[in-house]
Every structure is written in structure tokens, then in C-alpha cells.
ZAGU-308433 format. One record per residue (C-alpha): residue number from 1; residue in one letter; x, y negated, z. Coordinates in nm, 3 decimals, padded with zeros to 5 digits. Each point is the difference from the previous one (the first is absolute). Layout:
BEGIN
ATOM  resi  resn        x        y        z
ATOM   NUM     a        X        Y        Z
...
! end
This chain:
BEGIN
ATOM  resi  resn        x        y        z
ATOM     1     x  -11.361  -05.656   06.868
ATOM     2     x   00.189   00.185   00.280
ATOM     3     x  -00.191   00.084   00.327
ATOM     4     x   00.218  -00.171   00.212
ATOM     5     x  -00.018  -00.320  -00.220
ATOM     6     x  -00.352   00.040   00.075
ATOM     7     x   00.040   00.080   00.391
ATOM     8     x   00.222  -00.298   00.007
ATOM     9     x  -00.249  -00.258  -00.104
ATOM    10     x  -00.244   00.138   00.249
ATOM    11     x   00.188  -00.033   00.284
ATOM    12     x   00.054  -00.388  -00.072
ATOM    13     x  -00.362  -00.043  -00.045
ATOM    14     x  -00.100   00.145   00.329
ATOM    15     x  -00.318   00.208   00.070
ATOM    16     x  -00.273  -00.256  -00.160
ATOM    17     x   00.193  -00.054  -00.297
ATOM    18     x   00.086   00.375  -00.054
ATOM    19     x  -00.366   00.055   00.075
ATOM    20     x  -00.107  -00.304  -00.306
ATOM    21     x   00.255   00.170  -00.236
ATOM    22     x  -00.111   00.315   00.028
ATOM    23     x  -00.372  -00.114  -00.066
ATOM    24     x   00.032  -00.169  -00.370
ATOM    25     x  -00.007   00.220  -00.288
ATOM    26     x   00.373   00.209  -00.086
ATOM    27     x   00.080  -00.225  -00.288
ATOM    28     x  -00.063  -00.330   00.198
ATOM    29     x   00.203   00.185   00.268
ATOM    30     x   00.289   00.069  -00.206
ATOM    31     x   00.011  -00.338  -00.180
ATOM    32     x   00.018  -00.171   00.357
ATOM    33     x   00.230   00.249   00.105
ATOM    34     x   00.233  -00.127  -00.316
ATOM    35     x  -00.029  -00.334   00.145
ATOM    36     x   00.107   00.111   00.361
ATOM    37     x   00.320   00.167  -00.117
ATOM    38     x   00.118  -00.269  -00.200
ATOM    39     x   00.315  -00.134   00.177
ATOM    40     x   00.002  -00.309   00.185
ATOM    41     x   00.248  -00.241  -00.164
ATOM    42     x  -00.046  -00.370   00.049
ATOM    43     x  -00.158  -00.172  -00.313
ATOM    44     x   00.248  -00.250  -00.184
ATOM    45     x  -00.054  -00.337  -00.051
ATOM    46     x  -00.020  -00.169  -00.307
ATOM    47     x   00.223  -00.311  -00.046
ATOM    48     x  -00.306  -00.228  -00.007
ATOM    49     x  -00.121   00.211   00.302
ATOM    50     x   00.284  -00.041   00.201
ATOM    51     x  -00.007  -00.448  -00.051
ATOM    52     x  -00.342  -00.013   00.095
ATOM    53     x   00.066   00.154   00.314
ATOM    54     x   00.274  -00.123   00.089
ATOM    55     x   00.035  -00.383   00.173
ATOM    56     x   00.269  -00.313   00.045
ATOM    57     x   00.091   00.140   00.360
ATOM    58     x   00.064   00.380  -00.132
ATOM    59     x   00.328   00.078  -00.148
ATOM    60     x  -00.020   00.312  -00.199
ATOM    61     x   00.077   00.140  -00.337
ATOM    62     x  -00.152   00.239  -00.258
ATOM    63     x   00.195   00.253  -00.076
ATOM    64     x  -00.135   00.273  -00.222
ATOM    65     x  -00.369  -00.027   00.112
ATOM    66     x   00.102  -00.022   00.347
ATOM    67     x   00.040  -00.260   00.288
ATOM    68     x   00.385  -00.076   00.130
ATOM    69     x  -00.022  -00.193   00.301
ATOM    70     x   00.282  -00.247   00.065
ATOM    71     x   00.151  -00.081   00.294
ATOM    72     x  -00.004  -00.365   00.110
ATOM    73     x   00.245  -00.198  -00.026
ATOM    74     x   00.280  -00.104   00.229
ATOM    75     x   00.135  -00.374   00.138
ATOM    76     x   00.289   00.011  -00.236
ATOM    77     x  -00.160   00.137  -00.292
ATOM    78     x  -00.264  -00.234   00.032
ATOM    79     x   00.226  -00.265   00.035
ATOM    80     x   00.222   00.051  -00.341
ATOM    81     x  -00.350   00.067  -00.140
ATOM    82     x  -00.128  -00.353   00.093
ATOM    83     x   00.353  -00.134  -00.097
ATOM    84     x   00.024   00.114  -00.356
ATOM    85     x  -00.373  -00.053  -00.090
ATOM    86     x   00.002  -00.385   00.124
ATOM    87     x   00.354  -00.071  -00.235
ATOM    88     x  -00.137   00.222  -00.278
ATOM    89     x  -00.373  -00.135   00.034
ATOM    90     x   00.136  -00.364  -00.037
ATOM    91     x   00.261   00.035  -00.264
ATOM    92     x  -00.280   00.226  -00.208
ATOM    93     x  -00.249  -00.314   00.018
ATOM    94     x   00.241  -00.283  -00.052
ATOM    95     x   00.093   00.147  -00.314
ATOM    96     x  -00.312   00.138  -00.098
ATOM    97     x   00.103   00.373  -00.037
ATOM    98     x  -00.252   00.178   00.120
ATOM    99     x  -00.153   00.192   00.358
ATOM   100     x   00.130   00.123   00.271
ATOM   101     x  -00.186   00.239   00.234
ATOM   102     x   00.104   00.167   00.310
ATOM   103     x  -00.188   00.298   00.185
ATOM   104     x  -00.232   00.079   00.050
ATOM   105     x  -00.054  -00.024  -00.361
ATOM   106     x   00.007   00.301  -00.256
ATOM   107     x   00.161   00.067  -00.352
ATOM   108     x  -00.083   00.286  -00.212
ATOM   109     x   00.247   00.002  -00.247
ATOM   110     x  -00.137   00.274  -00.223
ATOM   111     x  -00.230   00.285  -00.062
ATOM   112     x   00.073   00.326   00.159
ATOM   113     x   00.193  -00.215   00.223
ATOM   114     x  -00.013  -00.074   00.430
ATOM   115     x  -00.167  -00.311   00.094
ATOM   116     x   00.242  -00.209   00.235
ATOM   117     x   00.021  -00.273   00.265
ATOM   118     x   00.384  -00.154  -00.092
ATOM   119     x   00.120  -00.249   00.247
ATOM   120     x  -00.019  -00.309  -00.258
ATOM   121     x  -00.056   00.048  -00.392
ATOM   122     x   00.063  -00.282  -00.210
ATOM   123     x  -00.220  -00.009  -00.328
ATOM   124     x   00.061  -00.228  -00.300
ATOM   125     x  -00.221  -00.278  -00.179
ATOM   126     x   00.036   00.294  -00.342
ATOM   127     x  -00.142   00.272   00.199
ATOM   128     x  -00.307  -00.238   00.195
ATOM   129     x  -00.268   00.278  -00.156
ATOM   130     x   00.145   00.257   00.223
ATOM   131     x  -00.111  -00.219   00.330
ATOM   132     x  -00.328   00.081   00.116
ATOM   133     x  -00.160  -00.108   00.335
ATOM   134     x   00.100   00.330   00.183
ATOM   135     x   00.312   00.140  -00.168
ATOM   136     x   00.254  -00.044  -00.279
ATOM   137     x  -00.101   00.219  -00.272
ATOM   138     x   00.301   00.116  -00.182
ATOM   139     x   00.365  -00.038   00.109
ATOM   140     x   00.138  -00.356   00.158
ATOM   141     x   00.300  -00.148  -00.126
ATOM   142     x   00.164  -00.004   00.328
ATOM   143     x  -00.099   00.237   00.338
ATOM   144     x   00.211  -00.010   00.337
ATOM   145     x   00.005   00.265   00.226
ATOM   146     x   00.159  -00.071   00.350
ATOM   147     x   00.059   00.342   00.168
ATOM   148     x  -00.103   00.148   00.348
ATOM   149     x   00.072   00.327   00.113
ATOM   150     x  -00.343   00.125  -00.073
ATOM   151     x   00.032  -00.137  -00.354
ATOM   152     x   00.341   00.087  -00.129
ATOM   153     x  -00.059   00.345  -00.187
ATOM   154     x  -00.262  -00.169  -00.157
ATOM   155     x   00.190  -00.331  -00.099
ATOM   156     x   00.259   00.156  -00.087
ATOM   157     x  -00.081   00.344  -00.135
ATOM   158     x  -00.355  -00.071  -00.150
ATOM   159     x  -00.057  -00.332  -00.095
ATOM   160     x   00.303  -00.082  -00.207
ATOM   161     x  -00.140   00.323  -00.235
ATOM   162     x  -00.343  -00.142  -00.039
ATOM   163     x   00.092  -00.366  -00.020
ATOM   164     x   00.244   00.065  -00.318
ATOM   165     x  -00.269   00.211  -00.123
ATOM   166     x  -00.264  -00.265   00.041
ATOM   167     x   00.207  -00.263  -00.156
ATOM   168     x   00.147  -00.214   00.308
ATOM   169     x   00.268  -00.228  -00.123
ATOM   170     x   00.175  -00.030   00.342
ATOM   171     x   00.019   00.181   00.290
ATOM   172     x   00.143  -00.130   00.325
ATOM   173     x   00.049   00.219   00.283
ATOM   174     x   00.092  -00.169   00.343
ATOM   175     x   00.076   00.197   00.307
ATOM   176     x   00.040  -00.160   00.306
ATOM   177     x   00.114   00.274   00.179
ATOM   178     x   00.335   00.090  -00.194
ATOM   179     x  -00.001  -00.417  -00.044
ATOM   180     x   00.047   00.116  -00.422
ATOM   181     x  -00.169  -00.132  -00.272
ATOM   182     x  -00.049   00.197  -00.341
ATOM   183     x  -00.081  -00.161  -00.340
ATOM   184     x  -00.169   00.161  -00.322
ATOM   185     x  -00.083  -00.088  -00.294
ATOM   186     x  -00.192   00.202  -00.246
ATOM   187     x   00.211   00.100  -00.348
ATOM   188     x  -00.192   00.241  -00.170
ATOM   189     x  -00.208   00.252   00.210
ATOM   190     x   00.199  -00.003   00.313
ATOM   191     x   00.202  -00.264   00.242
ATOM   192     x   00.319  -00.115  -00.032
ATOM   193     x   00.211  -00.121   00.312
ATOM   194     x   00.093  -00.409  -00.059
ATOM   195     x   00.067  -00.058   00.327
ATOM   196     x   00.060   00.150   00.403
ATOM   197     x   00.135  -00.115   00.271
ATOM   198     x  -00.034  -00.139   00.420
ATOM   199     x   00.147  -00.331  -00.215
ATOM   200     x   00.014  -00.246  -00.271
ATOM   201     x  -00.216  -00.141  -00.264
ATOM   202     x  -00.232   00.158  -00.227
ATOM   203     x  -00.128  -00.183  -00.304
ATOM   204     x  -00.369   00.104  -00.149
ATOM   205     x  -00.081   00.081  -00.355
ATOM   206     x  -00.413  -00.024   00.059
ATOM   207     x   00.092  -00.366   00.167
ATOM   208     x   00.192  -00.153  -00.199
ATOM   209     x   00.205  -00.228   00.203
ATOM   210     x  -00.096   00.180   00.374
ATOM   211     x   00.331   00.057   00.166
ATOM   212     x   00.003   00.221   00.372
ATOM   213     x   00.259   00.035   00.222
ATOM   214     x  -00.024   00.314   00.157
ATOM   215     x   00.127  -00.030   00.363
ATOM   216     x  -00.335  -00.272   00.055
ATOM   217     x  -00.226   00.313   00.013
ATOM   218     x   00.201   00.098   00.353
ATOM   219     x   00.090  -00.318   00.203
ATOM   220     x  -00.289  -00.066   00.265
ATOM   221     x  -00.141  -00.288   00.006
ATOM   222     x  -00.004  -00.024  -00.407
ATOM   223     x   00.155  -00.282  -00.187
ATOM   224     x  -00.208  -00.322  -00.091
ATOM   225     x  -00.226   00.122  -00.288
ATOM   226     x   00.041  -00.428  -00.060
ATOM   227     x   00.358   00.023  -00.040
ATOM   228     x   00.000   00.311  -00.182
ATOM   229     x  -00.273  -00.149  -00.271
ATOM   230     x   00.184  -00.284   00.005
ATOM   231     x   00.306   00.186  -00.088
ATOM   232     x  -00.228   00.147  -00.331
ATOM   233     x  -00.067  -00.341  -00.074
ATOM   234     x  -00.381   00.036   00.106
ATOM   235     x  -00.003  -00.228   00.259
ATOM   236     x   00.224  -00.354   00.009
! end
């Protein structure tokens, strides 16, 4: 052990702790010193770890044995976001498809792989064994990202990668700011584009029958989620 490893540690103690280390025998001395020198790196969180701690008013994710904070989220994101969970919320449970959940609620899709907060994540009635009462465990069919400026690397650089890789079926990817909407769905190990655009109507494969048109997500106030359901023939 070098000397000025050693002369290090001393200083940090100060004079009664230099005086206590020099007082035990040399090979308790040098096994504490061991312990002194080890570097100071933050300890990692398991996965289990990391949902006990956190709570419903938290937004976070675990990426990696660490904790991503998220920012919160805007007026217009959280309006789309209450948009597109009442429609899809109602048309899941009027034809019996399955769960919807929208954050602050997590889905692991996978060993190995981030734990993650998606906007809304749509689950079917074949996959109810991956819903437990604090997290989907295993990949939804459907997860919906809508983008803010502290997000977008991640929803668009990160999360399409470890969604295909988990198994997502679809991927939407709504950004308010451009006013664009992308569309994936999963064909093999990776996305495929099956729709973009400010415009038009896009046409689920998860839903059967769930038709949106794009330019609702930007007009302020939102239409009538009555006269849209009614329009899906959920409501008369």
C-alpha cells in the first residue's frame, strides 16, 4: 500500500481518528485501511429495490440499477395523455380487451432490460399474468409515449430498442411539439413504420376496430370523447 494512500486516509479522518488507527494492531490497520480506499461509487438498486421505494406521486425509471428522474409533465402533454387514455380506456372495456394503464405505472418488459414509466400501455385479456399490483411484468401489447423536450432522446433513441426487444407489439410516439405522430409495429425484432404524419387516420392492429385521427391530439379544447366513442360505435 503506497504511503500517500496511507497519508490520504489520515488526513480525512482528522487527528482522533488518525490517533484510533494508529492504535489497533498492523493487520486490523491495514484491513480498515482496504476499506477506506475503496472508491466511493453509489450502490445500485435492484429492480425490486428500486419499486419499493419508489411511490404514486414519483415519476422515475430504472435504468440499469440506477434512478432516472422524469420531468413532469406539461398542460398539453397532459392533456393528449388524458384524451387518448379516456377513448382507449372505454373502447378496451366495452369490448372486453383488456387494461389500460397510464403513468405513473411501470412495465418491465424483460430481463437485462430498463424498467419504464410509458405514458399509457395497453395490455391484453392473453397476457393478464403479466399484471401485477405495481407493474406489468413482461412487455404490453401496446405503450404510448408522448414526447417533451426532456424526453425525446429517450423516446425516440432508447425506448423503441428496448421495447422491440421486450416484445411490444405497438409503439406510438406522439410529439406535441413538431404536432407529428409516429406509428410502429413490431415485425420481427425491430419496428416497422405503418404510419406518420400532423394528419389523417390511423387504424390499430392490437384494437381491432380502434380508428384515430391524428390532428385530435393538437386542437385545444379536445373533441367530445362522446362523439368520438360514438363514432367507434361504443357509445349510441
Amino acid at each position: 500500500m503506497a504511503e500517500a494512500d496511507v497519508t490520504s486516509v489520515e488526513q480525512k479522518l482528522g487527528a482522533r481518528g488518525r490517533l484510533l488507527l494508529r492504535a489497533v494492531e498492523p493487520r486490523l490497520r491495514r484491513r480498515l485501511l482496504d476499506v477506506l480506499l475503496e472508491p466511493d461509487e453509489p450502490r445500485k438498486l435492484t429492480y425490486a429495490e428500486f419499486l419499493d421505494w419508489i411511490d404514486e406521486d414519483t415519476h422515475a425509471e430504472w435504468v440499469d440499477g440506477e434512478v432516472v428522474m422524469t420531468s413532469p409533465a406539461s398542460d398539453e402533454h397532459q392533456d393528449i395523455a388524458d384524451f387518448l387514455t379516456t377513448l382507449l380506456r372505454i373502447f378496451v372495456h366495452h369490448h372486453g380487451l383488456g387494461w389500460v394503464r397510464s403513468a405513473p405505472f411501470q412495465m418491465k418488459t424483460g430481463p437485462g432490460l430498463p424498467g419504464r414509466e410509458p405514458d399509457i400501455v395497453f395490455l391484453t385479456s392473453a397476457h393478464a399474468g403479466r399484471l401485477t399490483p405495481t407493474y406489468i411484468d413482461g412487455p404490453a401489447d401496446l405503450a404510448v409515449e408522448i414526447v417533451s423536450p426532456e424526453s425525446a432522446s429517450r423516446d425516440r433513441g432508447e425506448k423503441p430498442v428496448e421495447y422491440a426487444q421486450g416484445g411490444v407489439a405497438e409503439y406510438w410516439l406522439i410529439d406535441p411539439l413538431r404536432r407529428w405522430a409516429d406509428f410502429y409495429r413490431l415485425e420481427g425484432d425491430r419496428y416497422a413504420a405503418i404510419f406518420a404524419g400532423s394528419e389523417g387516420e390511423f387504424q390499430s392492429r392490437v384494437l381491432p376496430g380502434f380508428r384515430l385521427r391524428v390532428e385530435w391530439l393538437w386542437r385545444r379544447p379536445k373533441p367530445s370523447e362522446v362523439d368520438v366513442l360514438r363514432d367507434l360505435g361504443v357509445l349510441r
